[in-house]
N, C-alpha and C positions, 0 to 999 in steps of 0.2 A: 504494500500500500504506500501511496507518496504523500507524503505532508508537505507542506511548504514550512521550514521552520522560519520565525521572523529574528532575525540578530538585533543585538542589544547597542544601546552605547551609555556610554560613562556621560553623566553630563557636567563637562570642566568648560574651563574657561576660554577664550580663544585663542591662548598660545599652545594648548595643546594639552597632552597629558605625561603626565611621571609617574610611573611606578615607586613605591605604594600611596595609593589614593587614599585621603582622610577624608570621610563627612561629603560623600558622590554620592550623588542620585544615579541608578540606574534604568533607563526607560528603554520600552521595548521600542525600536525601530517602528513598528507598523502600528503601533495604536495610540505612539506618542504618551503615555500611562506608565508611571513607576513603579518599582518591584517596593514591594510596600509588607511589614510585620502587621497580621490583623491584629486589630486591636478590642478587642470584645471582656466579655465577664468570663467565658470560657479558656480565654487566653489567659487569664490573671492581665491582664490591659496590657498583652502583647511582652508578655517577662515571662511567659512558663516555654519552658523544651516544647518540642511538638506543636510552637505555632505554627500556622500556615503561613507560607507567604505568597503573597496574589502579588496581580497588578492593579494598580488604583490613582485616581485624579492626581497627580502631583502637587504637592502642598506644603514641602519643604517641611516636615514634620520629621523628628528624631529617626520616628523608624520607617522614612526614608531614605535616609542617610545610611552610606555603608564604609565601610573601610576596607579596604581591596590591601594585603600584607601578603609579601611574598613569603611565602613556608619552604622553595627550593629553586633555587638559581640552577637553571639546565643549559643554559648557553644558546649558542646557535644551533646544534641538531635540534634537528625535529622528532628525531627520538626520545630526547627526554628533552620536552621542553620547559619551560619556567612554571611551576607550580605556586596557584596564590589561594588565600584561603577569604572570604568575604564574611564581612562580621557587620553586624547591625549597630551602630551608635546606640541606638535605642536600649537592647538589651543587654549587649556583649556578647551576644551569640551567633554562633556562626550558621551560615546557607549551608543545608545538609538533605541529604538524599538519606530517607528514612534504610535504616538496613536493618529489615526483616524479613519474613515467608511471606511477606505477601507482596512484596515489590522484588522477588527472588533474589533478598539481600544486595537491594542497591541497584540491581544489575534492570530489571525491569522496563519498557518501555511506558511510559504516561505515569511515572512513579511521582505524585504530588513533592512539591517540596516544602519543606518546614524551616527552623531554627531550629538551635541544639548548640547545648555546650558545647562550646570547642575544645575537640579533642583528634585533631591531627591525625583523623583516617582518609583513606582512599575518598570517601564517601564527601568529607568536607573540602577535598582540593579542587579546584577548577583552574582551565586553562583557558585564555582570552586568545583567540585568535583575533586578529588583526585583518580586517577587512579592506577598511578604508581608512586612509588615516586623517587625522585634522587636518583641519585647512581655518584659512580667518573666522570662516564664517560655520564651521560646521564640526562637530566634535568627532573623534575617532568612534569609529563602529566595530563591535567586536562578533564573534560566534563566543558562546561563553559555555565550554564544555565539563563534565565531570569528568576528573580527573581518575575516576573508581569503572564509572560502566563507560567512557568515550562517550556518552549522547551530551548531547546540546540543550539547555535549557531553553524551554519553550513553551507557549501558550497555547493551550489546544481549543481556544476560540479568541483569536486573535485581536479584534480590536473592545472585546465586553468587557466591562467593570468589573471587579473581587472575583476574575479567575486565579483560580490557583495557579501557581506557575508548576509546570512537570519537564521532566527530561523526555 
């Protein structure tokens, strides 16, 4: 089956971007809507492990903001390339691919994504591939992959409000 997946960009300023990003928005390319911590009674107001993270109106709120922190310098191969780990200003926790039996530990296609303490697995590193890069007027775009199953993080209804975001 094909999906279209939509790529992400960091939104910086217009000289471009530096590795590691403090307090980024990341918004998805096609629906222009930020990767966002829900924030509900069920979340503990977006602080407990196991939130969701959707896309949502951009609002420049905490847990919008991410910190993008390299966890492994891989060089130029493309075989191991740079590992970063994405943490929420909001909570201090990090973008994580649930690893259980029901997302066949991580590895899973449309495996929802959440927050989760950070703890330095496969499951919490991602790889930014580099699309297009800044320019004056336009921010760099990335593909934003899991470092654990290779997929791409992605919207599975692309321009709707408080979808979850999945690989």
């Amino acid at each position: 089956m094909y999906r279209r997946l939509l790529p992400f960009f960091l939104a910086v300023s217009t000289v471009g971007i530096t590795m590691p990003a403090w307090g980024r928005q990341i918004k998805n390319v096609g629906s222009q809507l930020c990767v966002d911590v829900a924030m509900d009674a069920s979340t503990n107001n977006g602080l407990a492990d196991g939130a969701p993270v959707q896309q949502y109106p951009c609002h420049g709120g905490d847990n919008q903001q991410w910190t993008v922190q390299l966890t492994f310098a891989g060089g130029i191969d493309v075989e191991f390339p740079d590992i970063y780990k994405i943490i929420s200003q909001y909570s201090n926790k990090c973008l994580d691919v649930p690893i259980e039996a029901a997302t066949n530990y991580g590895l899973a296609d449309q495996a929802q994504m959440q927050q989760y303490t950070c703890n330095g697995g496969f499951n919490q590193g991602w790889i930014f591939e580099q699309l297009y890069a800044a320019t004056a007027t336009t921010p760099a775009i990335y593909l934003i992959k899991n470092q654990g199953s290779g997929k791409c993080l992605d919207v599975p209804s692309g321009t709707a409000n408080q979808v979850r975001l999945q690989q």
